[in-house]
TIDOKE-684549 format. One record per residue (C-alpha): x, y, z; residue number from 1. Coordinates in nm, 2 decimals. Layout:
N
<r><east>X</east><north>Y</north><up>Z</up><guvo>NUM</guvo></r>
...
***
This chain:
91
<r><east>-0.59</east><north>11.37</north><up>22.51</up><guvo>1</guvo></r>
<r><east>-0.80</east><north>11.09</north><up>22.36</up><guvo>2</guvo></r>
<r><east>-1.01</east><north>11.07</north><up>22.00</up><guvo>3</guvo></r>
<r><east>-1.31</east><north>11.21</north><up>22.16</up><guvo>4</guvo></r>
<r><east>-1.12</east><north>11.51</north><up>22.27</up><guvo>5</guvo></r>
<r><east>-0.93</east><north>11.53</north><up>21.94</up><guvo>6</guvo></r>
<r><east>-1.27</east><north>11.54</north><up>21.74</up><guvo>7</guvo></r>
<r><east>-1.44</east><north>11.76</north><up>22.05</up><guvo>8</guvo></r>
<r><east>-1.17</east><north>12.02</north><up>21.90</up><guvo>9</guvo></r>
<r><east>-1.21</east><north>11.94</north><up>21.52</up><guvo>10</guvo></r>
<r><east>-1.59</east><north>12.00</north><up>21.55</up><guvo>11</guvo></r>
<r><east>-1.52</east><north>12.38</north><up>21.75</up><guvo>12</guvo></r>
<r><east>-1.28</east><north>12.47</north><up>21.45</up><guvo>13</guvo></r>
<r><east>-1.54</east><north>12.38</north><up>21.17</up><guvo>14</guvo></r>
<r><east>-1.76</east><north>12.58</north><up>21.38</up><guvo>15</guvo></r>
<r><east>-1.51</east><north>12.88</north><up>21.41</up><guvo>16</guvo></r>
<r><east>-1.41</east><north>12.80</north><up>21.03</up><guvo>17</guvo></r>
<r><east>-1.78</east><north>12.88</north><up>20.95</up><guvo>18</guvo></r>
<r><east>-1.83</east><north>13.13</north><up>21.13</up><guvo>19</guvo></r>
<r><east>-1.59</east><north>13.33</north><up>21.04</up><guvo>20</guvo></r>
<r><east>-1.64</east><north>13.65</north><up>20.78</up><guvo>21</guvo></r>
<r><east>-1.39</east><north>13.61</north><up>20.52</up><guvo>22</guvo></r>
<r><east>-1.23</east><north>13.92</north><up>20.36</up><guvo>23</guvo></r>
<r><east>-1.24</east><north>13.84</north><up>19.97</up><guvo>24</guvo></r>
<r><east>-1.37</east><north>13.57</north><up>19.78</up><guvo>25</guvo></r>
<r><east>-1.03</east><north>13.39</north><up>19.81</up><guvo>26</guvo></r>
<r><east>-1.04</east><north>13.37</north><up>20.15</up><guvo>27</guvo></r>
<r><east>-1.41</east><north>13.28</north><up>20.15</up><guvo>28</guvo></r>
<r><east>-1.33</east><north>12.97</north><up>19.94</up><guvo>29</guvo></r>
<r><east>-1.03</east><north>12.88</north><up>20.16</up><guvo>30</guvo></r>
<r><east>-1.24</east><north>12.88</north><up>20.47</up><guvo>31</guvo></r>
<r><east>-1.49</east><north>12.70</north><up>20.31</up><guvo>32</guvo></r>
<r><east>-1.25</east><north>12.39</north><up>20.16</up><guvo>33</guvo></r>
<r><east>-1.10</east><north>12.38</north><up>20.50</up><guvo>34</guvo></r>
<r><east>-1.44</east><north>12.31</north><up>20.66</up><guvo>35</guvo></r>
<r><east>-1.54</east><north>12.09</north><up>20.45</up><guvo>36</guvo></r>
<r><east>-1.20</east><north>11.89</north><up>20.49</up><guvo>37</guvo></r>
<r><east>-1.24</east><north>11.85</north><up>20.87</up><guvo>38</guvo></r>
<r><east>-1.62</east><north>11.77</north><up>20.82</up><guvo>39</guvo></r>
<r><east>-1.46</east><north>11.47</north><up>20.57</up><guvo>40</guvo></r>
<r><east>-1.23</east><north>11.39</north><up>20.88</up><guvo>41</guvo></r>
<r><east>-1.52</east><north>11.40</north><up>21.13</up><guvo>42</guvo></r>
<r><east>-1.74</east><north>11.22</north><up>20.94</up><guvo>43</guvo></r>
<r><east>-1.49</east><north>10.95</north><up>20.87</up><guvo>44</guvo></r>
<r><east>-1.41</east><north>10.86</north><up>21.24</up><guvo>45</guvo></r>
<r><east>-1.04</east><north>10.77</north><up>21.14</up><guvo>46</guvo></r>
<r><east>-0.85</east><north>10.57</north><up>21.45</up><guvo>47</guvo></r>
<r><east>-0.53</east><north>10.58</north><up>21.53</up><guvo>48</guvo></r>
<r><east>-0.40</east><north>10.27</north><up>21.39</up><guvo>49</guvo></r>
<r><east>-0.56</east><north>10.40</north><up>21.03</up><guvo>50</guvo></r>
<r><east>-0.44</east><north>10.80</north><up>21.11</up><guvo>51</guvo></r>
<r><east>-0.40</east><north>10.90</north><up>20.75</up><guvo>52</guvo></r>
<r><east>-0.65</east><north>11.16</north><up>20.73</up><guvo>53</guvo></r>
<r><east>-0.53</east><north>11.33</north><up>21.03</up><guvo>54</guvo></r>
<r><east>-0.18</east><north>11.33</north><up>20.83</up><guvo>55</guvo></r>
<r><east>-0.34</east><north>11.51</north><up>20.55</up><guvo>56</guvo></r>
<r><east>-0.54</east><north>11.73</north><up>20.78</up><guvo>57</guvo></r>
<r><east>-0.24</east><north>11.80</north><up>20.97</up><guvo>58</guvo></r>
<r><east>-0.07</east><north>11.95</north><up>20.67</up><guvo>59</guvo></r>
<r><east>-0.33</east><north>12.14</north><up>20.56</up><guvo>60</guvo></r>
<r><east>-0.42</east><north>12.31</north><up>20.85</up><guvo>61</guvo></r>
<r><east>-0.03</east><north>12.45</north><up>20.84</up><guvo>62</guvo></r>
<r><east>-0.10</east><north>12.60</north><up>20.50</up><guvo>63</guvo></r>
<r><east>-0.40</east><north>12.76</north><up>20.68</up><guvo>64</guvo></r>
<r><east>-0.24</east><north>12.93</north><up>20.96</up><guvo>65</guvo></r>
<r><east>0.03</east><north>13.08</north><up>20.72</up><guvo>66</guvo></r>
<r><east>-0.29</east><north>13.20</north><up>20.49</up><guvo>67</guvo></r>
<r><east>-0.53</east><north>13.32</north><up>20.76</up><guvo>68</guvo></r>
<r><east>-0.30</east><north>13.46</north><up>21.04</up><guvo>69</guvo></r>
<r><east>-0.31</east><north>13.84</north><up>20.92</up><guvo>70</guvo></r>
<r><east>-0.67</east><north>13.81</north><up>20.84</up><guvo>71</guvo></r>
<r><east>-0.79</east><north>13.63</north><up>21.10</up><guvo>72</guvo></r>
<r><east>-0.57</east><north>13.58</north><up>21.42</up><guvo>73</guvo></r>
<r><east>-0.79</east><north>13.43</north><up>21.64</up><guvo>74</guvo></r>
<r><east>-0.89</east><north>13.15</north><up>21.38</up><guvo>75</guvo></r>
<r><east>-0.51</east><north>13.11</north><up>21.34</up><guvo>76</guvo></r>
<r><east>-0.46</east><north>13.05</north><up>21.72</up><guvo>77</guvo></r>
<r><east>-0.74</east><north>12.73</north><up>21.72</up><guvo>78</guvo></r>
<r><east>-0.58</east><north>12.61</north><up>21.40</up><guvo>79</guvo></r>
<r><east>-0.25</east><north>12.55</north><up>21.55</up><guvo>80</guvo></r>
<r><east>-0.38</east><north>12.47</north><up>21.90</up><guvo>81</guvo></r>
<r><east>-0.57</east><north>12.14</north><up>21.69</up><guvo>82</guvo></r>
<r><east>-0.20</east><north>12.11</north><up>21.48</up><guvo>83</guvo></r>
<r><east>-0.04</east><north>12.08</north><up>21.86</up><guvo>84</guvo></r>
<r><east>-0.30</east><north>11.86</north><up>21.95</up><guvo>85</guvo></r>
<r><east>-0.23</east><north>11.65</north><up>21.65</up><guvo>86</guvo></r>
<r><east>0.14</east><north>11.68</north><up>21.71</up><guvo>87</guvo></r>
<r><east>0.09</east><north>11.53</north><up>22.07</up><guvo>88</guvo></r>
<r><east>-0.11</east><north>11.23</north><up>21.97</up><guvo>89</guvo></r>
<r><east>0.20</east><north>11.11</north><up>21.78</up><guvo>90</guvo></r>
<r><east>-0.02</east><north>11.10</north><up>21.44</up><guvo>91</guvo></r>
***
């Protein structure tokens, strides 16, 4: 999978992350600071030879799967298809 690819699937999780109907207000905010964090990682075009925000991203999005997977299962499933993703791009 190249960059493009890896951003390709970024961008259709923020969409999915704003899409999605949150349950409570806690979730509501959680969904939102999670979009935002990928739009800070889209908009920032890291590379691989500067990968830290996809580090950070990669961790955050494993707090997100544990916090949304009862509530949202489907959201769940992208979130750790993009973690695998990351995982297989060796970042």
């Amino acid at each position: 999978m190249d960059q493009d690819q890896l951003h390709r699937l970024l961008a259709q999780l923020h969409a999915e992350l704003l899409a999605a109907r949150p349950v409570d207000a806690e979730s509501r905010a959680g969904l939102e600071r999670l979009a935002q964090d990928i739009r800070s990682v889209l908009d920032a075009k890291p590379t691989p030879e500067s990968a830290e925000p996809y580090h950070a991203m990669q961790s955050k999005l494993k707090d997100a799967v544990t916090t949304f997977e009862a509530s949202h299962p489907q959201l769940s499933k992208t979130i750790e298809q993009v973690i695998e993703t990351l995982a297989l791009y060796n970042l």
